[in-house]
N, C-alpha and C positions, 0 to 999 in steps of 0.2 A: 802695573797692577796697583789699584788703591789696596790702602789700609784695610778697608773693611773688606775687603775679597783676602787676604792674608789671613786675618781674624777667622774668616769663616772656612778656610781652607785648613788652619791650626784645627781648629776645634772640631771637623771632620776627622782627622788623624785620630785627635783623641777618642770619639766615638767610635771611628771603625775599630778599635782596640778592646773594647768593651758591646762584646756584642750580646753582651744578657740586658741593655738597653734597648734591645727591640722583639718585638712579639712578630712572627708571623703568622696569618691568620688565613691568606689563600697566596696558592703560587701557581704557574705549571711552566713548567719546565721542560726542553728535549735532554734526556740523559743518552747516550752514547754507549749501546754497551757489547756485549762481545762480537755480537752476529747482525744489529740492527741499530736503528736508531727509536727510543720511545719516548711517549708522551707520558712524564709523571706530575700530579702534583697535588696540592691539597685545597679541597672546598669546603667550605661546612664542614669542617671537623673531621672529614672522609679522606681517606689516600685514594690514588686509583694509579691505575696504569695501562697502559696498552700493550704490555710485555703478554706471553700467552701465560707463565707461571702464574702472572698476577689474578688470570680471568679465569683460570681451569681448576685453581685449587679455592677451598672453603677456606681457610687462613685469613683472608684481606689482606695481605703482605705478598710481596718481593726483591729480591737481592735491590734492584733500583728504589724501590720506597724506602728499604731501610738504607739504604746509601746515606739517600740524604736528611736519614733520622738523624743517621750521624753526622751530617756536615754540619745541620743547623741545629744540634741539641739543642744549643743554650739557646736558640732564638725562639724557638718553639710550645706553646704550653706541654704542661704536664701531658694533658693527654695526647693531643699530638705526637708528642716522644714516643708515645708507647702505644698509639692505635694500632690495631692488627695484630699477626700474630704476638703470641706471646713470648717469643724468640725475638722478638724487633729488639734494639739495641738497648742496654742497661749499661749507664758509667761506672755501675760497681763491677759489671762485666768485664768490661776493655775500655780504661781509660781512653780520653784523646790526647795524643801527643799535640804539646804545644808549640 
């Protein structure tokens, strides 16, 4: 392996460490959850999901949207963190262990 593949492999380590260095802005994702498998993710600024909680209640939230409110706080804008219910995840709430 050269030098410069070292260099750029170091300095990956260091970023994935620091991950309020990155914004996510759309994602989607299969989340895995008790009884199925679902389609979660974020568009335009909108969560969605294919779980039936998420499509039958007025809230715009559920257990798998906020999952990964919480996986990716820090990567996330403000509002993102906190679209949908008003129950979605708050760090003064429940810390994340680190």
């Amino acid at each position: 392996m050269n030098s410069s593949m070292i260099g750029k492999i170091e300095k990956a380590h260091r970023y994935a460490k620091e991950p309020e260095r990155v914004r996510i802005h759309s994602l989607e994702s299969t989340f895995h959850g008790g009884h199925d498998d679902h389609t979660v993710g974020l568009k335009d600024g909108q969560w969605h999901c294919s779980c039936h909680a998420f499509s039958s209640h007025a809230v715009g939230t559920c257990a798998h949207v906020m999952a990964l409110q919480q996986m990716l706080f820090r990567m996330l804008s403000e509002d993102d963190r906190y679209s949908g219910d008003s129950l979605a995840y708050s760090p003064a709430a429940a810390p994340l262990a680190s």
